[in-house]
N, C-alpha and C positions, 0 to 999 in steps of 0.2 A: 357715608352714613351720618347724619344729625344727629344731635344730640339727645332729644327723644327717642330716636330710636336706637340708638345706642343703650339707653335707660330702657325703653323695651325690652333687649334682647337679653339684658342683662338679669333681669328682674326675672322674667321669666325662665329662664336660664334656672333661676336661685328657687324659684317653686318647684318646676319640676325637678332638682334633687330633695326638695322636702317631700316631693310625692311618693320618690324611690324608697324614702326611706320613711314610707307610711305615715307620714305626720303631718294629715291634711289638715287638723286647725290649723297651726300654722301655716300653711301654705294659703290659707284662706286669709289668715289676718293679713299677712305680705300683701296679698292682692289687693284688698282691702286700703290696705295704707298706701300703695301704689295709684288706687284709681278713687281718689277720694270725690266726695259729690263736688259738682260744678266745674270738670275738668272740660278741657275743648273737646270735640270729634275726633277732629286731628288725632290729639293726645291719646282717646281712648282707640280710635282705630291701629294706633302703632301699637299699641299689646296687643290689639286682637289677630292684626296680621303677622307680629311676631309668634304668639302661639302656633299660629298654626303651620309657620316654619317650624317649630320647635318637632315638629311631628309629634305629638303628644297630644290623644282625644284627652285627657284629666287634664292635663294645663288649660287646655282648651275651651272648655268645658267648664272649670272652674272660676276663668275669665268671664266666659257667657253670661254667667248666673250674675257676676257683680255688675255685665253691661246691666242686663235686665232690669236689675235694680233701679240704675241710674238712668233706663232709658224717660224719655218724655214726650218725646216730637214723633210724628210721624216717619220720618227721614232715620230717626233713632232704631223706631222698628223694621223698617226696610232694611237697615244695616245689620239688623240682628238677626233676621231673617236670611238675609246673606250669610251670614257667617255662620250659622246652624249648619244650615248645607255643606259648607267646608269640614265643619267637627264632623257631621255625621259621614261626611267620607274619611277622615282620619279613623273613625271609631271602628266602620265598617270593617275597615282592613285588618284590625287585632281580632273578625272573627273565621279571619278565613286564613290563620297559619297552618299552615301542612302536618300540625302536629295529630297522629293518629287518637282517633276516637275514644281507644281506650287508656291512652298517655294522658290526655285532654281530663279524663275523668281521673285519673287519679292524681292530677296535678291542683285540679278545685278540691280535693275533697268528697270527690260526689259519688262515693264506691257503694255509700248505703242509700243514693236516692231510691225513694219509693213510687214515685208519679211520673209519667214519659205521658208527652205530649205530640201531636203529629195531625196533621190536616194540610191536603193537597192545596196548598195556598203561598201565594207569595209575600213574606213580609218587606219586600223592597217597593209595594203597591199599596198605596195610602188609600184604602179602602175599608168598608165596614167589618170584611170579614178576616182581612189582616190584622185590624185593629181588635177584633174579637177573641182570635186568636193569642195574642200579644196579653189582652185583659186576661184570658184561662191563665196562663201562666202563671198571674200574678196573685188567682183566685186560689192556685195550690199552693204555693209560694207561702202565704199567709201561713202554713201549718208546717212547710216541711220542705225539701230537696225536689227540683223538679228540673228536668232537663225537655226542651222541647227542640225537637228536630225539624231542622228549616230545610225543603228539598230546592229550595235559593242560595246561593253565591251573597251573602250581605254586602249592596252594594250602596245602603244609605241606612241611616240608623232611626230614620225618623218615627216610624212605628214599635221601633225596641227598646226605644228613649228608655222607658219608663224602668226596663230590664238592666240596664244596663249595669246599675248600683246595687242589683237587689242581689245578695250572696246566694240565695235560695235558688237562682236560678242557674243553669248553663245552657247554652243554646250551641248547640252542634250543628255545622253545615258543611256539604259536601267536600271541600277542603280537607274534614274530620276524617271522611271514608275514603280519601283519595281520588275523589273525582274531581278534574280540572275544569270541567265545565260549567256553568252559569248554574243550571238545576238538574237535578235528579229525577228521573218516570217515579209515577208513583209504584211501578212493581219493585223497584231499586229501594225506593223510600222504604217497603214495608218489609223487605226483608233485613234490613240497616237496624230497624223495629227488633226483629226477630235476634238479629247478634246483638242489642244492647240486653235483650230479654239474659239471654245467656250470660251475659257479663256480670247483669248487676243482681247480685243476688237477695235483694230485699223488695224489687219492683212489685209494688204491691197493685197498681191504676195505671191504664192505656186511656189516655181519651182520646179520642178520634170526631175529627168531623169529617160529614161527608160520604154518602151510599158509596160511592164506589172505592173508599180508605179502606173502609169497613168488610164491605166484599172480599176483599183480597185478603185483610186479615185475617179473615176467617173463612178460606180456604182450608189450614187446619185450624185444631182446637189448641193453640200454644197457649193463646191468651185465654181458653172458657172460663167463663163467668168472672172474670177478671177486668173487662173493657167498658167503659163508661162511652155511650156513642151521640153526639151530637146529630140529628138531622134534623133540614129544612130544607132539603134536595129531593123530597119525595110526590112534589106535586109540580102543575104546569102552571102559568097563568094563559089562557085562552078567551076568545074572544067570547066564548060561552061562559066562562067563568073558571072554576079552580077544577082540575084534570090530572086525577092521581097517575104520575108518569108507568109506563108500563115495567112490569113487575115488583114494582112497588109493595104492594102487600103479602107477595108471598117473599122476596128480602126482608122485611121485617117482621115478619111474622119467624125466619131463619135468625134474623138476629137478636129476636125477644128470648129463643130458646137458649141461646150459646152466649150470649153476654152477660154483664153485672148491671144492666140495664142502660135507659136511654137519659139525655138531657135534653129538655124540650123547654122553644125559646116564650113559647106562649101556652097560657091553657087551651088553646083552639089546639095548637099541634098537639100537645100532651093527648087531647082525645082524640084524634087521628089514630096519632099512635098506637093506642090503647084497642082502640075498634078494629086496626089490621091483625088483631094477634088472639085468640083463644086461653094462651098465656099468661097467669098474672105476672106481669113484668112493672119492676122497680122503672115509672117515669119523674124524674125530681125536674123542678121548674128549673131552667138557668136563664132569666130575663137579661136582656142588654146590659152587659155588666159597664160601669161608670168608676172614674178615680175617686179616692178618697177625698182628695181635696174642693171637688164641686160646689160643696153647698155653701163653704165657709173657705175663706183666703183670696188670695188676687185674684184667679183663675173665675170666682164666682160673683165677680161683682154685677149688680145691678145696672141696667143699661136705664140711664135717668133719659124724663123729658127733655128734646132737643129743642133751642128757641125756634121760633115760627122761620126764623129766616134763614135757618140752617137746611141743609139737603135731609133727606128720612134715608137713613142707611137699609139696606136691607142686601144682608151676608148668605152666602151660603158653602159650605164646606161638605167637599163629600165628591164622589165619582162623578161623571158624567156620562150621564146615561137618557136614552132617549123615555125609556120608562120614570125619569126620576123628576119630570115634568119643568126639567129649566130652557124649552125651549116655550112653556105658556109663560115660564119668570119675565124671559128677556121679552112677550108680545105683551103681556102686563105692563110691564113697565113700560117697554114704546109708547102703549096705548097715555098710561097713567103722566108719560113725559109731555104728549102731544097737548093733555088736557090743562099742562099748567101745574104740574105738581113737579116740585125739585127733587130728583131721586137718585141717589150714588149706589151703584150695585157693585158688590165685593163677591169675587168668585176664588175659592180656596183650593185647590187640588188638580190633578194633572190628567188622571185615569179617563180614557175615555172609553167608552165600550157599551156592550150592550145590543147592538145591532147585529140581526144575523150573521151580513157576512162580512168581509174586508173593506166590500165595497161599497156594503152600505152604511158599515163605521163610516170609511171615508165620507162619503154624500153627506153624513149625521155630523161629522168634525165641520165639513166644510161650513152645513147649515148656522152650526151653532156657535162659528165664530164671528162671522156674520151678524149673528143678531146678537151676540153680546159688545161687537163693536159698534153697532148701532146704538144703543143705550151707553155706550163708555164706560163699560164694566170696566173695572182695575181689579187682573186677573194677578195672582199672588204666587200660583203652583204650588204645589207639596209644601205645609208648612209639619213638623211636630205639633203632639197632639197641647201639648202647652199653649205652646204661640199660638196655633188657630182657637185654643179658646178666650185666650187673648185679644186674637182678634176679633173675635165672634162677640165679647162681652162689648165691643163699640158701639156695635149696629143697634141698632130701632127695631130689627126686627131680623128673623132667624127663618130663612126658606125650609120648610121640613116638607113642604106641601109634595104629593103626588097623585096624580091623573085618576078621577072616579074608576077607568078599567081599570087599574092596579089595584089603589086601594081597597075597592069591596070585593077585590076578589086574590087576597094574601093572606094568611094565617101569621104574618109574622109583623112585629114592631119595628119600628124605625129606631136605631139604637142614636143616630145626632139629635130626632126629637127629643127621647127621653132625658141626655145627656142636655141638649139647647133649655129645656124647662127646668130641671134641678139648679144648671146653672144662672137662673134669672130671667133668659133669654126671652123674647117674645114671639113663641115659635107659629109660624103661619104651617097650618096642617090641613089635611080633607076629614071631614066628620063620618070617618070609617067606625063601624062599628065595635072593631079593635080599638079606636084610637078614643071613642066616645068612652068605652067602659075603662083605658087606664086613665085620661086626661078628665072626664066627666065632660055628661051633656052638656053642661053649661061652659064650658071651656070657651075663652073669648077671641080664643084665634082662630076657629076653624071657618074655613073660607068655603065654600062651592062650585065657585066660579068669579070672573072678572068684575061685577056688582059686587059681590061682597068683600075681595080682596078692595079696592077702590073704597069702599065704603069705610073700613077698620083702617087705612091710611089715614082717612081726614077726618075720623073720632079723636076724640082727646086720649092722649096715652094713659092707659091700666099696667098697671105691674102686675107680673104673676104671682097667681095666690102663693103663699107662704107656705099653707100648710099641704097643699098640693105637691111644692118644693120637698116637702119634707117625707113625704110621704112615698115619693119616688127615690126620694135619697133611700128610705130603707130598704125598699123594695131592689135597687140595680146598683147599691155602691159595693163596690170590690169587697169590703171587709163584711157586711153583711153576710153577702152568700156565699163567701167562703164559710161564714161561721153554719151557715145553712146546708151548706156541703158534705162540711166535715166529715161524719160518719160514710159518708158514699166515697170519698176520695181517698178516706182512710178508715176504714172498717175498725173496730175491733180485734186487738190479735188476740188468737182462739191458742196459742201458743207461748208460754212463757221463756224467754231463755232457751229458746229452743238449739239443737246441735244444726249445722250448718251443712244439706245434704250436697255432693256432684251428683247428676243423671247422667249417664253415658252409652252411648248407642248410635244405631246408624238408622234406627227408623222409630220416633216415637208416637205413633199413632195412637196403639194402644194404652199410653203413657200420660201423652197433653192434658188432661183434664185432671187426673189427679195430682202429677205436678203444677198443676198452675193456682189449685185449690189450697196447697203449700202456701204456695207463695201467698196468695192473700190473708191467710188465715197469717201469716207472719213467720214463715221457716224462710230462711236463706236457702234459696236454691240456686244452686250454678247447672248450666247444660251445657256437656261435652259431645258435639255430634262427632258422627266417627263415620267410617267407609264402611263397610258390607264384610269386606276383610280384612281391611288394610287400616290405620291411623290416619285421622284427620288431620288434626293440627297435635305435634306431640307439645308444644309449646301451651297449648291451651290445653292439654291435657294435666301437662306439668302443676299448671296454674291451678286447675280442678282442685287437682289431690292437693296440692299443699293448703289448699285454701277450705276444705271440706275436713269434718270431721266422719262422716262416711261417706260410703262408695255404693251408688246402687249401679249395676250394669245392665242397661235394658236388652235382654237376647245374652245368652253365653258364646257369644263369638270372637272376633279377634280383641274386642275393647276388654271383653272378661280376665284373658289370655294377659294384656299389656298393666291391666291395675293388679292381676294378680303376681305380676312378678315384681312389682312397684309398690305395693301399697306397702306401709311401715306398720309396727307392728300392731300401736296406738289406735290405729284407725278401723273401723269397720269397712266390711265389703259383704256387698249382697250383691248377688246372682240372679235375675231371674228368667226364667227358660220359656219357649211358649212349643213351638213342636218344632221347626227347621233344625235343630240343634242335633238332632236322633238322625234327621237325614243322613244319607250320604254326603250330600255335598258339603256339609258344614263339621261333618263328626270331628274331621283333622283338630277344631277347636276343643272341642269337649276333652279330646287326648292330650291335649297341652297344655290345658286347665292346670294352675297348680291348687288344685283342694284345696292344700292344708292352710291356704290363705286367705279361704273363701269365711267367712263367719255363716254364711245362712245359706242356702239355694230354695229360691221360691219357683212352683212349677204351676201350670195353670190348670194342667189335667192328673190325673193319674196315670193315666198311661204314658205320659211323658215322665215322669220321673223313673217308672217302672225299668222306661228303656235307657234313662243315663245312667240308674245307678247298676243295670248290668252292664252298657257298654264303654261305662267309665270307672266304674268302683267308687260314685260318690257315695260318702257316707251317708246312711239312708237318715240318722237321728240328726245329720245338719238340714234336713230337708221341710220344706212347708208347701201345701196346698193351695194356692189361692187362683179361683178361677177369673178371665178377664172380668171386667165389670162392665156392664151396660149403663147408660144414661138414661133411669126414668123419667128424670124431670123433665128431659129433652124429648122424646119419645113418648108421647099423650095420647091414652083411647079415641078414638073418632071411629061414628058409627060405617061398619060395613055394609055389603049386601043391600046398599036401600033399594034397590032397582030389583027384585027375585027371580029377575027373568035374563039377568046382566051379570055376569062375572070378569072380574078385571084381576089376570094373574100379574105378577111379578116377580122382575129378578133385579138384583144387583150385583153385575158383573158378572162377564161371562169368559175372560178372560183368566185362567189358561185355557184349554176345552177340557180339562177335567171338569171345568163347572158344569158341563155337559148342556150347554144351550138346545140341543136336537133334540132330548129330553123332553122340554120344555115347549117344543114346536110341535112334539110327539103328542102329549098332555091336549095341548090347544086345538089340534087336530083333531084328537076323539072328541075335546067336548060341543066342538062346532057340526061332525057328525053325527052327535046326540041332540041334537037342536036348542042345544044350549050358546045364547048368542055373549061367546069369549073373546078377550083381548088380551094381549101380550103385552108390558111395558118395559124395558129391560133401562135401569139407569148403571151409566156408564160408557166410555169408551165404545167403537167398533176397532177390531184389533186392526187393520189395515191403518186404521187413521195414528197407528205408533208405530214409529220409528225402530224398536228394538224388535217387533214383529216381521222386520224386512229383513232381519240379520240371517247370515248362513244357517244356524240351528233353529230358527222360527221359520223357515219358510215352508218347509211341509206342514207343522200346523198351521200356518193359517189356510194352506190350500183345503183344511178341514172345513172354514167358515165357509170359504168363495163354493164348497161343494154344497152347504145349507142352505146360504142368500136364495137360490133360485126361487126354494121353497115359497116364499112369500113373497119374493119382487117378480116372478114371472107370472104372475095369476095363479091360477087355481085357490083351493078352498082356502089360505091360510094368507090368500093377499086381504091387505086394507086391515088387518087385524092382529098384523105386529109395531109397533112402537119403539122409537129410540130416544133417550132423552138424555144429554149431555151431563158428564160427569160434575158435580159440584158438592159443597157441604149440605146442599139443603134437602136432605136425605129425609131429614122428617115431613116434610112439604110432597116430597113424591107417595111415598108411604097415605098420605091423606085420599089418594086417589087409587088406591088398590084395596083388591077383598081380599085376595090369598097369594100370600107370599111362598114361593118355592124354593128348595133345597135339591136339588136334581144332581148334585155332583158326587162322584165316585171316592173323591177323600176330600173330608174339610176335618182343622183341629175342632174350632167353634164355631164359625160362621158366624160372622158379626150382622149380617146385611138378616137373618133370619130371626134372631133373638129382638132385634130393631124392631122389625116387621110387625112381630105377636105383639110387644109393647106396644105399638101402635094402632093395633085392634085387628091385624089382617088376621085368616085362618092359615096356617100354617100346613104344608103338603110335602113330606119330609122323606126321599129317596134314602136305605139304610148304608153311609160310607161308614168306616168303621167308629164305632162308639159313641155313631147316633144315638140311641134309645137311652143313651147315659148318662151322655151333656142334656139332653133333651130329656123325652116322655119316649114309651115304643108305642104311644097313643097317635102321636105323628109321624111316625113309620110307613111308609107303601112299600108295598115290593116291585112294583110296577106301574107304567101308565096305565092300566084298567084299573088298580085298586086303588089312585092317586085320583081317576074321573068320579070313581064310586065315590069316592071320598067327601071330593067338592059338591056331588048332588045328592049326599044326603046330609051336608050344609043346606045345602038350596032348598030340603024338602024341612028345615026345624021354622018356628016362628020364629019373628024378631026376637023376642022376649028369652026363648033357648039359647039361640045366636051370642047375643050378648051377655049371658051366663057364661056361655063356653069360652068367649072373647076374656072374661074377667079372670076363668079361672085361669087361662093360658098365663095373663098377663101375673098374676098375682104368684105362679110355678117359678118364672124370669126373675119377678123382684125379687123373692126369697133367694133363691141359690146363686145371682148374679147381679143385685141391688149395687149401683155403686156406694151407697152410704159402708154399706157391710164390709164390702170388698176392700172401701177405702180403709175403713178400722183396720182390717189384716193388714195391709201392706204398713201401715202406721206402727203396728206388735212387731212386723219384721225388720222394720226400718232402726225404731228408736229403740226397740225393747233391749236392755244387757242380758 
């Protein structure tokens, strides 16, 4: 080893124990005085290849910043561009230690983040929507704790650059959850979602991008009205023009009712959005978000007039894609080289894609190397977003352009143009109508075609307007719309000092939406899921209790059982019961209960308390009433019966056969008899298509169904006028398409799919199981299928005008006794009240 490098390894040696020991001025000035201006390459390349022996991304890194500095020469930036690459694989790898997800959070600090971040996207892929993703983080960050979860293996840091220093941030990746593999499914990623839910008990904002993130999250309601969701995944681009993808509007219109609303990247999408939904649903702009330092610092320098005898640069950064029009760049430029004009083309990024299939990428790489080696592009790969705007402030001019079919037919901005004009750049664009109203008609780069690209080359150079610059700085710089944000990412807490609740349970259905309204409103919740009998995790049970000042237990079953013999004496514990608990199969808990350590028992009906406190001896004066709660906001009148001569019944689950589907087939029967033209839609499962339906004790029911089926799939009266429609959240969405909802089963506690229903405007036709007429009205009572057909046609015989009288008052009966506003207050007196 020489002597330089011996002084290398040395030196850097001595920074990194100042880094150990947190003391990066210093570490900085060392370096500083180590690599003073005017030293050889040579000299400055033995630190830099000593760093990154040292294994240390901060040595590394902190070296960088001084090359930076001192770079000058082209050669200089090559070399730093080199050596990026190296830091950011050093960096990479301190985010992929095996240290468990919830070790990781309480090692940062970040037990009280409030903002979780997550979109089906690669950040190891220098792309617009990695880079977007990467800016969210920094747009929360601004106010508070945010953790964003990468379903990638971090294998280059180029896009997290900007994260890396920011304390506000933690970026968890699969490493975190124990998966060895490169990436995570996104059904993996959003259950990962669902355990940090539980963990962190202050998560106040989910943001999501992406229809199909989103779908799956809300499969249940853990997150309601708590998720903030990004799309621009809801339309096509086609050779006709823009092609709302299929089911698009009934998705959002599911997730205008069940979210805390959407981000939308343009006002064009914002009124998409808005038009797919009936809902008034919160749309806040989030335009291509930009760094801080664009407008003002190295990063935004002005690209000056080049002498006549210099080459016209013209840069582009960004994906390669056959839509993103750099195969007209490189026939441009052929053309514009053949004619006598000197032109260096700089191509930034590695990503190729875009093309249907494998094969037509390939065909599209092949084309496009081709013709950028034909013009002698000097192709750069993946730089960070610093350096390529670095290198982007060189060029003459900034490729933003894409192809008239794309252009005029996208709802969304190009986030390099916005970024390329704030910073100076001379961005060549297509005169889209999007592009015309944020850049103005008069904008002097926008091109058409090969005449006017040609033409704005051999004009004398214009710098971009100033106040244009400025103007876009306020509109997409980071700290802007975070300030723009703010209230949507962090609400208002409706709660001061609030006590700090566990949930415990093995199924919260009933639960999700008031729990998660907690959480935003500002109560610390923790959720302990549990088995059916048995304990989940007793280690995160452990955790619950010691970390909660009360106990709510969802179902008095075996979790009731484990906090009641656990809970100390300091602490509350609530109880709340729904009807399985009276059962037979479940009573063994109710006997094991220790009462005296219960503080409250909440029950949902009356008659279920009726039967614990005889077959348990609970104290009747620990007891409260509070029935489930229905979702009015979510569940919206829509008119019925518009057809008087059409009736469209409905069920919701038909599974066990207590719900008594044959009932229902019965019902449709008569009124197809009566010349009334009926249809069946039943949302839900078919029992056959489940697995626990094949087991030794389901197999004679379901030989019940296969005895029905024929009914309607062999012909006769009752084919072509039954329906099946796959199990999902978007339960309000099926409801829009039905007049009379049914209740045909032998015992139901509430029936949730009925109370839905009536909110929903349907007529309600209501078989008496026990203590019908109690939950309900005995107004929707039948005693039979003749008085259930009677029912429906003298529906069919009132005017509009009655109809929706009768619809109101149904609906207005629902809100009063089972309003979630209402319901939520009780459980809120049973929760906090001493």
């Amino acid at each position: 080893m020489g002597i330089i490098e011996d002084r290398a390894v040395n030196i850097c040696s001595a920074v990194q124990n100042l880094v150990a020991l947190d003391r990066e001025a210093s570490a900085r000035e060392l370096i500083e005085y180590a690599l003073p201006a005017g030293g050889s390459r040579f000299y400055n390349t033995s630190f830099a290849l000593s760093a990154v022996d040292s294994k240390s991304a901060k040595v590394a890194t902190l070296i960088k910043e001084r090359l930076d500095v001192l770079s000058k020469s082209s050669a200089d930036r090559t070399f730093l561009n080199e050596y990026a690459q190296k830091i950011s694989l050093l960096e990479a790898d301190e985010f992929n230690s095996p240290v468990s997800y919830l070790d990781q959070i309480a090692q940062a600090g970040f037990e009280g983040c409030d903002v979780l971040i997550y979109a089906d996207i690669d950040l190891n892929t220098v792309d617009g929507s990695a880079i977007w993703l990467a800016s969210m983080a920094k747009i929360a960050a601004c106010d508070g704790q945010v953790i964003l979860l990468s379903k990638s293996r971090i294998k280059r840091t180029t896009v997290i650059e900007p994260l890396i220093s920011d304390p506000n941030v933690l970026i968890l990746t699969p490493a975190h959850f124990g998966h060895a593999g490169d990436q995570m499914a996104l059904s993996i990623c959003v259950e990962h979602l669902r355990s940090l839910d539980h963990a962190l008990p202050r998560l106040r904002r989910l943001v999501l991008r992406g229809m199909a993130g989103a779908l799956k999250v809300f499969e249940t309601r853990q997150f309601y009205k708590r998720a903030l969701i990004y799309l621009t995944d809801i339309y096509s681009h086609t050779d006709k023009g823009i092609e709302m993808r299929p089911g698009a509007r009934r998705n959002v219109d599911m997730l205008a009712r069940q979210s805390a609303g959407f981000l939308a990247q343009t006002e064009e999408i914002a009124a998409v959005l808005r038009g797919m939904t009936n809902v008034p649903v919160p749309v806040e702009l989030l335009p291509p978000p930009v760094s801080e330092g664009l407008l003002e610092g190295a990063g935004s320098r002005l690209v000056k007039d080049v002498p006549a005898t210099g080459p016209i640069k013209i840069g582009y950064a960004g994906k390669i894609a056959p839509q993103w029009g750099i195969l007209d760049l490189a026939e441009w430029v052929a053309r514009a080289q053949a004619g006598g004009l000197n032109i260096e083309l700089v191509i930034i990024g590695d990503k190729l894609s875009g093309a249907l299939t494998a094969a037509e990428n390939a065909e599209f790489k092949h084309k496009i190397d081709a013709a950028l080696a034909r013009v002698g592009a000097r192709r750069l790969g993946a730089l960070d977003r610093k350096t390529t705007l670095a290198e982007m402030a060189q060029m003459d001019f900034a490729w933003c352009w894409r192809p008239a079919a794309f252009e005029e037919h996208t709802l969304e901005l190009s986030t390099k143009m916005v970024e390329g004009v704030i910073s100076g750049q001379r961005c060549i664009a297509f005169p889209s109508p999007i592009n015309a109203r944020v850049l103005g008609a008069d904008y002097p780069f926008f091109v058409s075609n090969y005449g006017d690209f040609k033409a704005m080359l051999m004009a004398d150079r214009v710098a971009c307007s100033e106040g244009l610059r400025q103007v876009l700085y306020n509109r997409h710089a980071i700290p802007r719309i975070s300030e723009r944000l703010s209230d949507s990412l962090r609400p208002p807490k409706l709660f001061l000092n609030p006590k700090t609740v566990g949930f415990a349970g093995h199924d919260f259905k009933f639960l999700y939406p008031y729990y998660s309204q907690l959480k935003a409103d500002g109560v610390p919740c923790y959720l302990d899921p549990w088995e059916w009998g048995a304990i989940g995790d007793e280690d995160v049970s452990r955790r619950v209790l010691a970390a909660s000042d009360i106990i709510f237990c969802e179902w008095g079953l075996a979790n009731a059982v484990w906090y009641a013999d656990h809970v100390p004496d300091d602490k509350k514990l609530v109880v709340r019961m729904h009807a399985q608990e009276v059962r037979p199969t479940a009573m063994r808990f109710g006997r094991a209960l220790g009462h005296g350590r219960v503080d409250s028992f909440v029950f949902v009906t009356e008659f279920v308390r009726d039967k614990a406190v005889e077959l348990f001896g609970i104290d009747r004066g620990k007891t409260t009433i509070l029935p489930n709660f229905v979702l009015d906001t979510e569940f919206l009148p829509e008119p019925k019966f518009t057809d008087c001569s059409v009736v469209r019944l409905g069920m919701v689950g038909i599974i066990p056969s207590l719900k008594r589907f044959d009932r229902a087939l019965d019902l449709l029967e008569l009124l197809l008899e009566q010349g009334v033209q009926a249809s069946l839609s039943v949302k839900g499962p078919r029992p056959e298509t489940l697995a626990y339906m094949h087991s030794g004790h389901r197999l004679k029911e379901l030989e019940i169904y296969h005895d029905i089926y024929p009914r309607f799939e062999e012909g006769g009266l009752l084919h072509g006028h039954v329906y099946f429609e796959d199990w999902g959240n978007d339960v309000a969405q099926f409801y829009s398409g039905i007049d009379v909802i049914l209740s045909p089963s032998d015992t139901e506690s509430f029936h949730y799919a009925l109370a839905d229903g009536v909110l929903s405007g349907c007529f309600p036709v209501v078989w008496p199981w026990e203590a019908a007429d109690r939950v309900y009205t005995p107004d929707w009572i039948v005693s039979d299928v003749v008085s259930g057909a009677a029912r429906i046609n003298g529906m069919l015989g009132k005017s509009s005008v009655e109809q929706q009288k009768i619809a109101a008052s149904n609906r207005r009966l629902i809100v009063d006794r089972y309003g979630h506003r209402s319901i939520f207050k009780g459980l809120d007196t049973a929760i906090f009240d001493t």
